[in-house]
RODO-2510 file (C-alpha; in nm, 4 decimals, decimal comma):
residues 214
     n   res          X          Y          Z
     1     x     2,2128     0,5678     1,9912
     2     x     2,2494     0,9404     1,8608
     3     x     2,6373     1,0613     1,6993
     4     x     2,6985     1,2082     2,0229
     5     x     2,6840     0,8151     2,1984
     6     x     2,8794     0,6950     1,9051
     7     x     3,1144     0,8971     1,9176
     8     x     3,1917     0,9171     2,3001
     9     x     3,1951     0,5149     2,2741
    10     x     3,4511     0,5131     2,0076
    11     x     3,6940     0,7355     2,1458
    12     x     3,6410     0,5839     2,5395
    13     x     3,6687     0,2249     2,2948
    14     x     4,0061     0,3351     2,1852
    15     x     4,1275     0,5537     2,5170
    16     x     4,1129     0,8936     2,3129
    17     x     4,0640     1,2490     2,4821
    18     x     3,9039     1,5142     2,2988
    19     x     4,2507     1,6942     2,3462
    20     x     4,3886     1,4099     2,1532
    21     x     4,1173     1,3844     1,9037
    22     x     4,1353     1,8056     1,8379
    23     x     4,4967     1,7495     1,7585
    24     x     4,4555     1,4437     1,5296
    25     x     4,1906     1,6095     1,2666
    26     x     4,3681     1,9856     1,3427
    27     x     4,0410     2,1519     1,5077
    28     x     3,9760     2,3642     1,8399
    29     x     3,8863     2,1440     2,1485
    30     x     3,5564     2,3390     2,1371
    31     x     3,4170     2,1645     1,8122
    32     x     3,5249     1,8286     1,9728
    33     x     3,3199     1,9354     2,2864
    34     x     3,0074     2,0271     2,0929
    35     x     3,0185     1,7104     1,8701
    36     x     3,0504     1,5250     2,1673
    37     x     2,7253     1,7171     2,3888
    38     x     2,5311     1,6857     2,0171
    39     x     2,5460     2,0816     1,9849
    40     x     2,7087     2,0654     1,6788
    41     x     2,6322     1,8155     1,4152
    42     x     3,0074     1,7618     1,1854
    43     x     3,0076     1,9037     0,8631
    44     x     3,0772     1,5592     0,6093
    45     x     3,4628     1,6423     0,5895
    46     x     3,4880     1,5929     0,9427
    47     x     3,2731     1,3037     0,9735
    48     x     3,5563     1,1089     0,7297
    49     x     3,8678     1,2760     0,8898
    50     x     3,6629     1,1334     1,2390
    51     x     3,5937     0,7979     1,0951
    52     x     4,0035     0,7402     1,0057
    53     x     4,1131     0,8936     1,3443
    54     x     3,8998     0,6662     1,5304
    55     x     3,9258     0,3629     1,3039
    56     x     3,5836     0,2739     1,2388
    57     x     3,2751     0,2806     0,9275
    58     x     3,1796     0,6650     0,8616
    59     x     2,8545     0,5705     0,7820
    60     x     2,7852     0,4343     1,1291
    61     x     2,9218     0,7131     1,2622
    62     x     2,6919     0,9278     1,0949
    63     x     2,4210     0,7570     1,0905
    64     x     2,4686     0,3868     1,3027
    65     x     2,4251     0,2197     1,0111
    66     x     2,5872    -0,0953     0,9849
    67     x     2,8746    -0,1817     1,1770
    68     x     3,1571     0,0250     1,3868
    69     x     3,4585    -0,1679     1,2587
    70     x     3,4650    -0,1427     0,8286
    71     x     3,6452     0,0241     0,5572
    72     x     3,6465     0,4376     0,5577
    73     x     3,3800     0,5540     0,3637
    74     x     3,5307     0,8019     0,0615
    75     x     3,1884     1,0407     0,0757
    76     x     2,8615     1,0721     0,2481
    77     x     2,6449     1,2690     0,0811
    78     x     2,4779     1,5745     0,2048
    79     x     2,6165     1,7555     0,5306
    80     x     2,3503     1,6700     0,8361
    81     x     2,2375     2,0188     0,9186
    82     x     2,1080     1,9543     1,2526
    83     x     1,8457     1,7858     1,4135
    84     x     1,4555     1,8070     1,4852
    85     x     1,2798     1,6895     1,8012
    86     x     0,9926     1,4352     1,7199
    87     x     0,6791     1,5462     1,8659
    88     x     0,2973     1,4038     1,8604
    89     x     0,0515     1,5580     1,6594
    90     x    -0,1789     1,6836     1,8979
    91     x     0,1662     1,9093     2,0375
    92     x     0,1969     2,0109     1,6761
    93     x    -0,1442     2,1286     1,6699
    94     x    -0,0007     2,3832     1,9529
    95     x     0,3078     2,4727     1,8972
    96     x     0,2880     2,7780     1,9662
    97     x     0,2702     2,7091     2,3404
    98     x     0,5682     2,4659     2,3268
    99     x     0,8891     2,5852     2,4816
   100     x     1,1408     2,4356     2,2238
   101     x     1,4244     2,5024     2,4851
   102     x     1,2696     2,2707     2,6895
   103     x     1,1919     2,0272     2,4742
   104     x     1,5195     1,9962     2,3313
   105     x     1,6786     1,9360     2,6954
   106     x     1,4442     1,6844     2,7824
   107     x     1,6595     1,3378     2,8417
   108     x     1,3051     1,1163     2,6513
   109     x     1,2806     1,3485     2,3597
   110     x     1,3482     1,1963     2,0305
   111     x     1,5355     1,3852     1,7700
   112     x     1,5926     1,3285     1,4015
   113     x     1,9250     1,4243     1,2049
   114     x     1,8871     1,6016     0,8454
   115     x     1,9586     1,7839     0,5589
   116     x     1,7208     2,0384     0,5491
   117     x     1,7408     2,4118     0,5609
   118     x     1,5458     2,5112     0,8056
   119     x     1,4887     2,7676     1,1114
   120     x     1,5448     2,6248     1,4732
   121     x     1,2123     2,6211     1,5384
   122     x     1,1750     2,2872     1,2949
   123     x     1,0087     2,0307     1,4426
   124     x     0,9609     1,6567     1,3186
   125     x     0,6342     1,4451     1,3039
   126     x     0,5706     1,0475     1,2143
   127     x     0,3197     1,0260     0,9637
   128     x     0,0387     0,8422     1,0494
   129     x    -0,2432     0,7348     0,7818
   130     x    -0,2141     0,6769     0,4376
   131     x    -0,4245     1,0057     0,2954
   132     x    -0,1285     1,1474     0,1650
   133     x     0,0032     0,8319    -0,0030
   134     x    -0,0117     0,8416    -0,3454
   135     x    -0,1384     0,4914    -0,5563
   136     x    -0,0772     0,6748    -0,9071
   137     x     0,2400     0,7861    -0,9108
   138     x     0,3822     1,1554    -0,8667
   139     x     0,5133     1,2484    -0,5009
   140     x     0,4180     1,0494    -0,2210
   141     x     0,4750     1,0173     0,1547
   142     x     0,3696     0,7150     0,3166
   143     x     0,2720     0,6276     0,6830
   144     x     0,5354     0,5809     0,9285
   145     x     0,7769     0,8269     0,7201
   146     x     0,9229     1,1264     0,9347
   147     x     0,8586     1,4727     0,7941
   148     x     1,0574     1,7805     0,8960
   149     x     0,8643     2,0747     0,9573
   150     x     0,9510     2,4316     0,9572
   151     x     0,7043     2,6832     1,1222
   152     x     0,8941     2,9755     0,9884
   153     x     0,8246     2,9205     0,5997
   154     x     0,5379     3,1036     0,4611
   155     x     0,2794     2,8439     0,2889
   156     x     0,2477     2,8808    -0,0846
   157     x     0,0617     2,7317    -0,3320
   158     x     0,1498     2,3142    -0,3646
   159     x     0,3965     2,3184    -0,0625
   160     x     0,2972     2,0589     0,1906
   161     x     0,1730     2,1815     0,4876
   162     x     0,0769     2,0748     0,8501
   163     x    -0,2395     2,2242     0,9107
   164     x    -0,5078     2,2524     1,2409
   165     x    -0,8670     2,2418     1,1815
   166     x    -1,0679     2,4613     1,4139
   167     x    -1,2850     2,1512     1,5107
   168     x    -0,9974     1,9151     1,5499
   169     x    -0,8125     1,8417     1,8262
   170     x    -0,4211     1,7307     1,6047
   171     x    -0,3069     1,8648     1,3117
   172     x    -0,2961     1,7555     0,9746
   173     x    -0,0796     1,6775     0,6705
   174     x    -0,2075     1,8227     0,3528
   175     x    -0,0753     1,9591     0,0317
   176     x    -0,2017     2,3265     0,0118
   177     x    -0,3639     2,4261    -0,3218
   178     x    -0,4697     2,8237    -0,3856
   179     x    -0,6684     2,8335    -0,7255
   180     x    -0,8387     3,1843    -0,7831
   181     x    -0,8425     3,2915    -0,4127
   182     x    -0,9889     2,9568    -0,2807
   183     x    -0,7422     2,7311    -0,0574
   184     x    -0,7908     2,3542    -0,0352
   185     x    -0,5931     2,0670     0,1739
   186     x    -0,5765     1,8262    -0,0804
   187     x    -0,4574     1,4535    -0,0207
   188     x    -0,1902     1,2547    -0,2441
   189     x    -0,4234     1,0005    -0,1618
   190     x    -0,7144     1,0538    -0,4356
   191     x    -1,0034     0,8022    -0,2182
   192     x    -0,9628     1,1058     0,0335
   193     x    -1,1382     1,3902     0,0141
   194     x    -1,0362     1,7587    -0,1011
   195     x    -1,1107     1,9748     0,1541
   196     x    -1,1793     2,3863     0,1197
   197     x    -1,0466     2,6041     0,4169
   198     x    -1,1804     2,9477     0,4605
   199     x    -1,0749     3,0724     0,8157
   200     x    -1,1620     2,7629     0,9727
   201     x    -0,7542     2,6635     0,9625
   202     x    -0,4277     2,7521     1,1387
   203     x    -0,1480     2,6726     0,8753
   204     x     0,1271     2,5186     1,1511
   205     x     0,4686     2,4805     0,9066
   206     x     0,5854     2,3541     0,5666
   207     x     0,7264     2,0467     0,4760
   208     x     1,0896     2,0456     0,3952
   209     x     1,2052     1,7031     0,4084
   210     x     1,0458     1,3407     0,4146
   211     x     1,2991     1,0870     0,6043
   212     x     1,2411     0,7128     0,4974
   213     x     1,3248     0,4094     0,7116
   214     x     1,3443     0,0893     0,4916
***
């Protein structure tokens, strides 16, 4: 269930109108509208002024974590930016020829909330393979995590990067190394190998935030 569904449940839970609900927390009726379509994603002050006017947990509001009915959360962090549609790898290896538009108004597409700066052009991925988990310490993103991808950032040396080989047929997550004029993909995962690029690859976005599910 995205925000959206939560919060249309709660307020058709306790009989509230968006007229009503403007009034309560002292906002337009448009805001209330594009919370309510998922436009708009509430900044973290409105998520807790929303959580008291409907009566329920902030966090679950925010997030669905937990339960509806709870105590008012007192913070929650970071402000939830917006929100990336997950797509398969073989898309991100063209997505260039993917009308984000579309995507984004298409009812099966699943999006991720978070944090991260980025253009509205991000996309999100699920990471599959363990090449770019690390076994001896330092930064690490293991399979199954969700990365946040922003094909508007300019690569630079030790960002990580989705990448297309010319002889592959999905993209690739890699950390992007440039020593002396060379550039590598190199893995986190040290039993993988390092591999040189030299015009044989299309570097698709960076990485700008790794979302965990525990």
């Amino acid at each position: 269930m995205s925000f959206s569904e939560r919060l249309i449940s709660r307020m058709n839970q306790l009989g509230i109108k968006g007229s009503e609900l403007a009034r309560q927390l002292g906002t337009g009726r448009a805001s209330v509208s594009h919370w309510r379509t998922g436009q708009v994603i509430p900044s973290s002050e409105n998520l807790l002024k929303l959580s008291k006017a409907l009566r329920c947990n902030a966090r679950w509001l925010a997030s669905g974590a937990g339960v509806p009915e709870g105590n008012v959360e007192l913070e929650l962090g970071p402000d939830l930016r917006g929100k990336a549609p997950l797509i398969s790898w073989v898309q991100a290896g063209k997505w260039k020829e993917i009308d984000m538009e579309v995507l984004q108004q298409t009812s099966d597409t699943i999006f991720y909330q978070h944090t991260a700066n980025v253009s509205g052009e991000a996309f999100a991925l699920r990471v599959k393979g363990d090449s770019m988990t690390s076994f001896t310490g330092g930064k690490s993103i293991p399979e199954g995590s969700v990365i946040i991808v922003d094909p508007c950032i300019g690569a630079e040396h030790g960002k990580v990067v989705v990448a297309m080989l010319n002889d592959s047929e999905e993209a690739t997550l890699k950390q992007l190394v440039i020593d002396g004029g060379a550039k590598y993909l190199k893995p986190f995962n040290n039993s993988y190998p390092t591999m040189p690029i030299n015009g044989n690859c299309t570097i698709i976005g960076v990485v700008k935030q790794v979302i965990q599910d525990f």
